[in-house]
Every structure is written in structure tokens, then in C-alpha cells.
N, C-alpha and C positions, 0 to 999 in steps of 0.2 A: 702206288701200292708197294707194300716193301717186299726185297726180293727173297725169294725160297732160299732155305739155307738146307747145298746141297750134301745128303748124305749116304755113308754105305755102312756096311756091317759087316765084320770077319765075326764069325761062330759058328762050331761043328756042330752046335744044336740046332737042328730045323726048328725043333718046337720054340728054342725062345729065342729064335732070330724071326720067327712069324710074330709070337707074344710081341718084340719090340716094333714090330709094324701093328699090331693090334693098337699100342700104347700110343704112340706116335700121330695115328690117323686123327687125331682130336686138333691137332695142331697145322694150322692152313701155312704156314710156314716154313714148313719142314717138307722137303720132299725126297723119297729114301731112292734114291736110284743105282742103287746096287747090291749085292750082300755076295758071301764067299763061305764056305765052310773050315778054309785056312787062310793064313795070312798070304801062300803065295798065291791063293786062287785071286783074293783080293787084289794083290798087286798087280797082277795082268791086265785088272779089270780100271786099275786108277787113271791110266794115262786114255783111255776111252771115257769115261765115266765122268772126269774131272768133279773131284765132289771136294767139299767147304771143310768138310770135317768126317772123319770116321772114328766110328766106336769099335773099338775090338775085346775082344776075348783076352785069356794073357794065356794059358794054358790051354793049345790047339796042335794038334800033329803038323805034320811037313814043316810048318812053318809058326812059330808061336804069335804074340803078342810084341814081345820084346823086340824080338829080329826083326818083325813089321813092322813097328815104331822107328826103326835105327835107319830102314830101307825109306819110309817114306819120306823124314828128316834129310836124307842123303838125298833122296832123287826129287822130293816134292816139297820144299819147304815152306810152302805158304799151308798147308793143309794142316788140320791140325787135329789130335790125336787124344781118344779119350778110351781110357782102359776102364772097362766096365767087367769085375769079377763077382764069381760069389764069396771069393776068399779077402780079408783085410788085414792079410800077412804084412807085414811092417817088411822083409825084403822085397814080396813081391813090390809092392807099393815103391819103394827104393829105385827097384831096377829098372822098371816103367818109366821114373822119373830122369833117371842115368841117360834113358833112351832117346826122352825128346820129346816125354807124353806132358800134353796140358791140365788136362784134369785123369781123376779116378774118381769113379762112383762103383759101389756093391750094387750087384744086381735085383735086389729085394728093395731097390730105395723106389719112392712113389715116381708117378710119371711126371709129377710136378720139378719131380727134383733132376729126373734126365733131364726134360727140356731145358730147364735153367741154367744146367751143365752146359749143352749143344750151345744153345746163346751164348752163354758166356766165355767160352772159348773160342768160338763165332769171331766175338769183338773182340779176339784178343788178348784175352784174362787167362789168368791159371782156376779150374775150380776144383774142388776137393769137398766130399762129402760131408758130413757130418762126424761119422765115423773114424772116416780117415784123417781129418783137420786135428780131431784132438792127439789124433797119434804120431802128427808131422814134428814136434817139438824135440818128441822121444827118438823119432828116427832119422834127422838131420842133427841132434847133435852126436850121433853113435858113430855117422859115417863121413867118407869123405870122397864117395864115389862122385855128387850130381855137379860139384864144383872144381874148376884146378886148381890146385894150391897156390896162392896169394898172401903177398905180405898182410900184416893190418894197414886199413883205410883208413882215410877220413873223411868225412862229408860233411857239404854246409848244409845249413837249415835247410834251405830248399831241397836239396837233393833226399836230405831224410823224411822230411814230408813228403816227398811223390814216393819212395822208397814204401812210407806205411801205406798211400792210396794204391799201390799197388797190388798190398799184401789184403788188402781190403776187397779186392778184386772192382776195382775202379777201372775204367774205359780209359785211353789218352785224352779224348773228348771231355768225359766229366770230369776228370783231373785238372784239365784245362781250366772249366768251369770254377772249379774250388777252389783255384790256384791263384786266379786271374792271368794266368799264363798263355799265350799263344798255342795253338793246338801243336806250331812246329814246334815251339819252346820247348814242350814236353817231352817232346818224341828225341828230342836233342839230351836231353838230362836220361832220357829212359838209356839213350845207347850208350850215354856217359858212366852211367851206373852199372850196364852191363860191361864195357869194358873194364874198370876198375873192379869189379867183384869177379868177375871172367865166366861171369854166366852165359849161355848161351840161350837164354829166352826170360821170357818173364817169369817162369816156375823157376830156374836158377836164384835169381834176383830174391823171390818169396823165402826160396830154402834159406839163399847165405844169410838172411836179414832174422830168422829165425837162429840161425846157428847160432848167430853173433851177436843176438840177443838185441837185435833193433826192433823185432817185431814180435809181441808175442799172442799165440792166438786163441 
């Protein structure tokens, strides 16, 4: 059977932190084992809780979105971060990214399009809305906050092909697959690409390959 993908919620809304347990309950996969009204209520809650993935709010008192994301990066780095707003501000969206967030989805998206999210970040992948995908193009070439400053690279054919299955939001697993690559192969070229672009995740990797016009989406 495959295993629950554990999750929690930072949101000052009761009501659409229950709506997102309303949405959620359809999926036998998913099981929400905790939720917080701020990001520090959250964080007290993470190191008990141990959950796969949290969805947060990005504009919450005591403690926001952003500073959440920075704190769990620091103290919990396997977990992985999905900022869920009503707003699709191109900084908010930015700064979430700066932080160490995997995906962003708007809160009006279907519930087909959370769960896809949760999975997808889940395995690993960066994922970003519909909304916000077409607005990443506009907003990693304006800034220069998600990456460190780097000479220009180069990369062989392989590396620019896992670079686009990446941006595609591909598994290491199905990379592997399309590749004929070794699943350690992959994961060897993934951290090769991340040191040389000086990303720190796979949503790094996505931004500079957009900046830099290797991927366009």
C-alpha cells in the first residue's frame, strides 16, 4: 500500500484551514496531521508532528509564510514547503522562492490541482500553478534574489536535458527512465547542476535555467 503523505497547515483562517481538510478528505493518501493559525504555532508543532510537506499561508501574524519557510529550510530540510495564497503578486511569489518554497499554488485553484501540488513536491519536484508558471519567466528575469551570483556555465547535452526534465517537473526516477540513466546517475548530475548554477534546490535549478533562457515555460 503506498505510504500517506504526511501533512500540516499554517493559516489564521479557521474557515479555510477546515475547507482545506474538507478538500483533501477525498484523497486516501493524504493525511493532514496538524494545522496552526501562525507560522510559529506551526513550528513548535513540526518537530512532534514530523509531516512530508506543509502548505502555508504567506501573510499571517507572529509569524509569516516567508520566515516559516526560512525556519523550516534551516531546521528541517527534508520537508518540503508549498505556499498556498489568494494573492499572485510576482514579489510575493519571489520571496517564498528566495525562502526555500517548492511549489506556490492560489487558493481558488481546484482540489485537483492541490493534491498534484502535495505529490509533486512530495517526489521532489518544484510545482507552480498555472497562474504563477506563466508569470515565472517575467519574475526571474527582473531579479536576482533566488540564485548567488555565478559566472556563465556550460553544460553538456546531458546535463541540459535533465536540466529541461527537470523544469518539466520530472521525478529523478522518471528522468532516469527517459534518460536511460541510472537512478544514482541522475541524482549525481542533479547536485552537479545545482553546484554549478549555486541553487539550492530543484526550484533554483528551474529559476536559473529560465533566467538563462535554457527553459522556457
Amino acid at each position: 500500500m503506498k505510504s500517506q503523505i504526511r501533512l500540516m497547515i499554517a493559516d489564521d483562517f479557521p474557515m479555510f484551514r477546515e475547507g482545506l481538510h474538507l478538500l483533501l478528505r477525498h484523497f486516501a493518501d493524504i493525511k493532514i496531521t496538524g494545522e496552526a493559525e501562525d507560522g510559529a504555532a506551526l513550528l513548535s508543532l513540526i518537530e512532534k508532528k514530523q509531516p512530508d510537506v506543509v502548505v502555508t499561508d504567506i501573510q499571517m501574524p507572529v509569524m509569516n509564510g516567508v520566515e516559516l519557510t526560512k525556519r523550516i529550510r534551516a531546521e528541517y530540510p527534508a520537508i518540503k514547503v508549498i505556499a498556498l495564497s489568494i494573492f499572485g503578486d510576482e514579489d510575493l511569489i519571489m520571496e517564498m522562492l528566495d525562502a526555500g518554497a517548492n511549489g506556490y499554488i492560489i487558493k481558488n485553484a481546484p482540489k485537483e490541482e492541490v493534491y498534484e501540488a502535495i505529490e509533486t513536491v512530495y517526489r521532489g519536484n518544484p510545482y507552480f500553478c498555472n497562474s504563477t508558471s506563466m508569470k515565472l519567466g517575467k519574475m526571474v528575469a527582473a531579479s536576482r534574489k533566488v540564485l548567488s551570483p555565478v559566472q556563465e556555465i556550460n553544460f553538456n547535452e546531458k546535463e541540459l536535458e535533465i536540466i529541461r526534465l527537470i523544469c518539466e517537473q520530472y521525478a529523478s526516477k522518471e528522468i532516469a527512465d527517459k534518460t536511460k540513466l541510472a537512478h544514482r546517475t541522475v541524482e549525481k548530475y542533479r547536485d552537479r547542476i545545482m553546484e554549478k548554477t549555486g541553487a539550492r534546490n530543484v526550484v533554483g535549478i528551474v529559476v536559473y535555467a529560465i533566467k538563462k533562457g535554457l527553459y522556457k515555460p
